[in-house]
Every structure is written in C-alpha cells, then in structure tokens.
C-alpha positions as CSV (number, residue, x, y, z in Angstrom):
1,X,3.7,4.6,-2.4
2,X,3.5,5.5,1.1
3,X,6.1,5.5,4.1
4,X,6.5,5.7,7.3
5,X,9.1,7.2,9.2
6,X,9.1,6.2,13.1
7,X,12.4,8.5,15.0
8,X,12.1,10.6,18.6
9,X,15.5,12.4,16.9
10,X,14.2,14.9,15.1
11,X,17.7,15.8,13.5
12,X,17.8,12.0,11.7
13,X,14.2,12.5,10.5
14,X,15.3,16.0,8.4
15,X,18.7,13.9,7.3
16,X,16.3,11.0,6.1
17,X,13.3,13.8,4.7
18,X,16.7,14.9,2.5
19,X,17.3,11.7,0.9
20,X,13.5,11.2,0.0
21,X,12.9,14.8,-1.7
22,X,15.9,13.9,-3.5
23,X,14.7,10.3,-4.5
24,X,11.2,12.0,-5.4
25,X,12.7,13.7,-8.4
26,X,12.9,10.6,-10.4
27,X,10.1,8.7,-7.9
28,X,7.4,11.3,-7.2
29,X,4.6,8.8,-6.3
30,X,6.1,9.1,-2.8
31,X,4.2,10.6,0.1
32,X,5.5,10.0,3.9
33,X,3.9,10.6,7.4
34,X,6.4,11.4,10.5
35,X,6.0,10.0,13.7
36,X,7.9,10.4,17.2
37,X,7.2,7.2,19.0
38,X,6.0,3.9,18.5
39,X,2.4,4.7,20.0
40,X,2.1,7.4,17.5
41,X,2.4,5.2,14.5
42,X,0.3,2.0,16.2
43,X,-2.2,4.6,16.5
44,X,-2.3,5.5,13.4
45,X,-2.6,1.8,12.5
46,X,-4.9,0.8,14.3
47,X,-7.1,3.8,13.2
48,X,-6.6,3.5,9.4
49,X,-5.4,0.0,9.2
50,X,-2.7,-1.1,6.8
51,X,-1.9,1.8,4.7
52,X,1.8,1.6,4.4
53,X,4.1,0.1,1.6
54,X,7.3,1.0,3.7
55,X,7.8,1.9,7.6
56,X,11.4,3.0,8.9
57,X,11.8,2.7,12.2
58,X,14.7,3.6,14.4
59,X,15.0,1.0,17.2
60,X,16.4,2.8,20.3
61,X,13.2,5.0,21.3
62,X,11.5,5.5,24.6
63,X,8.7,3.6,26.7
64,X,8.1,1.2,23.2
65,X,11.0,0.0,21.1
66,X,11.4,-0.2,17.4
67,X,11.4,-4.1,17.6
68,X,8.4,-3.8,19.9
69,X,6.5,-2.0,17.7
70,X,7.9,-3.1,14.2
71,X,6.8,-7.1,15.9
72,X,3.2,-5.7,16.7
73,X,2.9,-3.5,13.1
74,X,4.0,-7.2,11.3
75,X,1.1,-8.9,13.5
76,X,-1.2,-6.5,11.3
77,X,0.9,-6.3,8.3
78,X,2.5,-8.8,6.9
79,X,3.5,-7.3,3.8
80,X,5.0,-4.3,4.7
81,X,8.6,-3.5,4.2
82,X,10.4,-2.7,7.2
83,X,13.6,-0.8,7.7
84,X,15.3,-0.2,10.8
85,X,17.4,2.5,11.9
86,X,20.1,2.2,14.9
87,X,23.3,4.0,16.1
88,X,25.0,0.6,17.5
89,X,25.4,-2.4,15.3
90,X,25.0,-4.9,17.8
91,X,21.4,-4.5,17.2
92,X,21.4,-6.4,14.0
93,X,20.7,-10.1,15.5
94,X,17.8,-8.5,16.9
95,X,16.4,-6.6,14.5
96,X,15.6,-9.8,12.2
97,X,13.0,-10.9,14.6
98,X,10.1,-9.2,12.8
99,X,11.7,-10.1,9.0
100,X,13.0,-6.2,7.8
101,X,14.1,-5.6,4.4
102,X,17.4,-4.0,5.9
103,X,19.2,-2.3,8.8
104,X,20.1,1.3,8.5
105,X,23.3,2.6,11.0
106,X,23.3,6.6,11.4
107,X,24.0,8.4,9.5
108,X,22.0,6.7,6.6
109,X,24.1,7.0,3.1
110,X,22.4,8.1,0.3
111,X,23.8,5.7,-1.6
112,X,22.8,3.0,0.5
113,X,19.1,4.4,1.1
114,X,18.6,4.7,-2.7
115,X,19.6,1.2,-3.2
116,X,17.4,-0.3,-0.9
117,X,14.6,2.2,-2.0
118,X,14.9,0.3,-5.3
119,X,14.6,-3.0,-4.0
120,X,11.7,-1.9,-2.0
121,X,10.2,-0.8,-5.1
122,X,10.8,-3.9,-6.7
123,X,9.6,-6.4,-4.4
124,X,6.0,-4.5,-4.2
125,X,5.8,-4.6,-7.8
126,X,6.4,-8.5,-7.5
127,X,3.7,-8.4,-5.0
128,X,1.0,-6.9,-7.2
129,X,0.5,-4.5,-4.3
130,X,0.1,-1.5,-6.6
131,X,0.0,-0.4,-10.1
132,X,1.8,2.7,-12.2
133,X,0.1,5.0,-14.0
134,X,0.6,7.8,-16.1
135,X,-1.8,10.6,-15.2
136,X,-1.4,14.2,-16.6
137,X,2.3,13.4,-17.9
138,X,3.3,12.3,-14.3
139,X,3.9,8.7,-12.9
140,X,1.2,7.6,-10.2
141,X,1.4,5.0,-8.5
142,X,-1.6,3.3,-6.6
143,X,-2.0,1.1,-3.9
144,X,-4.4,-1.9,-4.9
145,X,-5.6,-2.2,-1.5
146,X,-6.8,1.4,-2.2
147,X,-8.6,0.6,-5.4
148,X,-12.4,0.4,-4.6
149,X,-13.7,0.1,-8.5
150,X,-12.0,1.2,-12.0
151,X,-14.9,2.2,-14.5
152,X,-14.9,3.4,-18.0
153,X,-16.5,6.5,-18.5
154,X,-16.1,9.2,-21.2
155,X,-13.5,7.5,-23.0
156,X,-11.4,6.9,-20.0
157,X,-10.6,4.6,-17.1
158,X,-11.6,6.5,-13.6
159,X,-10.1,4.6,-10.9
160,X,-12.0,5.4,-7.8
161,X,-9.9,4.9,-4.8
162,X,-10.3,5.6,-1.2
163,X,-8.3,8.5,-1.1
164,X,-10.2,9.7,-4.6
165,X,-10.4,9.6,-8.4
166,X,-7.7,8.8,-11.0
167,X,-8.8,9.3,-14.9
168,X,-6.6,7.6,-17.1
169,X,-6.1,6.5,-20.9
170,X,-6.1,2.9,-20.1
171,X,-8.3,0.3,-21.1
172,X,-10.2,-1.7,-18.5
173,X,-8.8,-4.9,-20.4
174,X,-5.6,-3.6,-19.4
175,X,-6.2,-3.2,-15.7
176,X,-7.7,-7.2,-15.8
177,X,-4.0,-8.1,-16.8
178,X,-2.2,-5.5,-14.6
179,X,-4.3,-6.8,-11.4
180,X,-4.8,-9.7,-9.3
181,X,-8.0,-11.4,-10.9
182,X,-8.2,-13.4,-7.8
183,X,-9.1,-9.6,-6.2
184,X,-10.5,-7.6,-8.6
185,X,-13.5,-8.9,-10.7
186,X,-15.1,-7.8,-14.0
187,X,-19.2,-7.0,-13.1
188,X,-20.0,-5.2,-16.0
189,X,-18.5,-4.1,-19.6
190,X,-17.5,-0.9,-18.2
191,X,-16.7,-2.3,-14.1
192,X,-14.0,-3.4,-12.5
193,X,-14.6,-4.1,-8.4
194,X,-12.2,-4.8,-5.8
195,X,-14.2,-8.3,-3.6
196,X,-12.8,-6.6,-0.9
197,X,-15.1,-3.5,-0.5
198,X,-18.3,-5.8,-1.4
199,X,-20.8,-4.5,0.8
200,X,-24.4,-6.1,-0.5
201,X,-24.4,-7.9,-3.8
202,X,-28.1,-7.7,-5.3
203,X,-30.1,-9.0,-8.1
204,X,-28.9,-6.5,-10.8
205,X,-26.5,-4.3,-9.3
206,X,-24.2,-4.5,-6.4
207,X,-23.1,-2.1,-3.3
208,X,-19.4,-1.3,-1.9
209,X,-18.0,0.1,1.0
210,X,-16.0,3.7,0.7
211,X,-18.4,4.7,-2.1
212,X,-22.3,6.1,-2.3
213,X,-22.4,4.9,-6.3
214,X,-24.8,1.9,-7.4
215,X,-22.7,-0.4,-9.5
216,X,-24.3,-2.4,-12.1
217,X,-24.0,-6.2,-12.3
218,X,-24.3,-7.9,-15.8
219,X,-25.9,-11.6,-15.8
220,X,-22.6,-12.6,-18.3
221,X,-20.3,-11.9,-14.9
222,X,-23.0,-13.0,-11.9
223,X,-21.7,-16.3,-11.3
224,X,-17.8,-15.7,-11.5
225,X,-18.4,-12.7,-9.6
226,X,-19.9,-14.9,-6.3
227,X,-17.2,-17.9,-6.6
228,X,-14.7,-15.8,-6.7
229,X,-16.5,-13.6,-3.0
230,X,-16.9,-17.1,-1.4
231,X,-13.3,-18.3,-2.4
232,X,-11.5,-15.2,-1.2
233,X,-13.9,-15.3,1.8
234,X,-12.8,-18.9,2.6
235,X,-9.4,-18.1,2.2
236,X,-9.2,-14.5,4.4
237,X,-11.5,-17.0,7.0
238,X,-9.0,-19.8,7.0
C-alpha cells in the first residue's frame, strides 16, 4: 500500500512517520512518500499518475491549501482515500468538500490513526484495488493498477508489475478469482494480462506497455480477450 503524507510542519510529519513504523510491525506492505506543499505532491501526480491508496493532507499550508489540492488530486483520483490533518476544528464543514475518509486534529492519537488505518485497509480490499500475498514468509500487498501480467513459470506465479517481479506459490486460477475479470483477462494457459497496459494485440501474440516481453495469445481466449478491450474501452470513453 502506498501513502502520502502532504505537511510544511515538519515536527507533525516525524509524530505521524511514528505512528506508521509502529503500524508497519503487524502491516509491513506499507511504503510512504513525504511532501512539503501541495505543488510537491500535484507534481508528483501529474508525473506518475495515480499511484496512491492513501494521501494525508494537513489543510492550513501556504500559497495552495489542503482542500485546494485534496479537490484537484480527487479530479484525478477518485478512489483514493483521503485524510486531512488541521489544528482548528472549524475546518471540518469544509474539509468534506472533496469526500475524505476522516479528519485528523493535532496531535493525531494513535489510537485514532490505527483505527482509521484499518478501515482504510478495508475499504480498498472492498474495492479490489489490490491483492495480498505471501512472498518469502512476509505479507505483500500489490496494487492492481500496478499489475501488468501474472505468468506461470517454473512452478510458480511471477507477477510482473511496474515497480518489478513478485514469484509466488499461487495458482493462476487463483489470481482469476482474486481479481477483477472485467480487468484482468486470461490470454494463454500460463497468462494473465491487465487490458489496461494493451499496447498492440496481434494475430498470435500480444504487446503491453511497461514491459519488452512478447506475450502469447491462445485462439481458446482470442475472442473474450477483444470484447472484453472494446467494453472496458467504451466504458473508460464514456
């Protein structure tokens, strides 16, 4: 899972970086990026598009808000969770324009963080938006937006990612239930492909973006393989 932590006070970021090495012992999937402004992390948006399951936010910073920024991050994203930090309450009424998981007022409980931690966790497992996996004895967990293709290959599952290569003890008839079939499509025995990264589908074998590999296509998944393009195409198009 990935966060993002948006704060120009650098002594609530450390007081919030405690609570999530703390959280990590039991959830150590996490991994967080720090940013000082509003710019920094629309920058980083815009660069490497959505890439966040969580973004914190603390609302009173300078030349861009936390509402500003959390309403133009929503425009991009609308499934990211969103929590804002403030040191006045009074901010609440507004801080429900851009649809946040919760308000944080300083200093952030533990208690309270690791609660709402929780429900973060749960509402992107409702979402299908990643997938757990055990990989040398240690909880992973992926983002499906990051999955490019899953294939089987020396009596494993090697799910190839943009970020790189998880090998796992999972069969790929596994990963069909685990993930959205609307998304990721079955091309060959031993193939899996995300419709998203489809860069040139040929006669036989099929390109994707993020990856140099050559990925076959079986004649048995041809046709449900290009319904399934053209209807997410229609839908992303609509």
């Amino acid at each position: 899972m990935r966060m993002a932590i948006c704060d120009d006070e650098p002594l609530w970021i450390k007081s919030l970086e405690k609570h999530i090495i703390e959280f990590k012992k039991s959830h150590n999937e996490i991994d967080y990026d720090i940013f000082a402004s509003g710019e920094e992390l629309l920058n980083q948006y815009k660069s490497n598009g959505n890439i966040y399951d969580i973004v914190v936010l603390d609302i009173e910073m300078k030349n861009i808000s936390g509402i500003e920024t959390a309403q133009i991050i929503r425009n991009m994203d609308s499934s990211v969770i969103i929590f804002f930090l403030t040191s006045y309450k009074e901010y609440v009424f507004e801080c429900f324009r851009p649809s946040p998981m919760n308000f944080w007022v300083k200093p952030v409980s533990y208690k309270l963080f690791i609660e709402d931690m929780n429900r973060a966790y749960k509402r992107i497992e409702e979402k299908n938006l990643s997938i757990k996996i055990i990989e040398n004895r240690k909880k992973v967990r992926i983002r499906c937006d990051d999955i490019i293709y899953i294939e089987n290959k020396d009596r494993k599952s090697w799910i190839h990612t943009v970020t790189g290569i998880h090998k796992v003890n999972k069969l790929l008839s596994d990963f069909c239930k685990d993930l959205d079939n609307n998304i990721f499509v079955r091309v060959y025995k031993s193939f899996i492909i995300n419709l998203r990264y489809i860069h040139v589908i040929g006669e036989s074998t099929l390109s994707l973006y993020e990856s140099s590999e050559t990925i076959p296509l079986s004649r048995t998944y041809k046709h449900n393989l290009i319904n399934k393009y053209i209807n997410l195409k229609e839908k992303e198009n609509f």
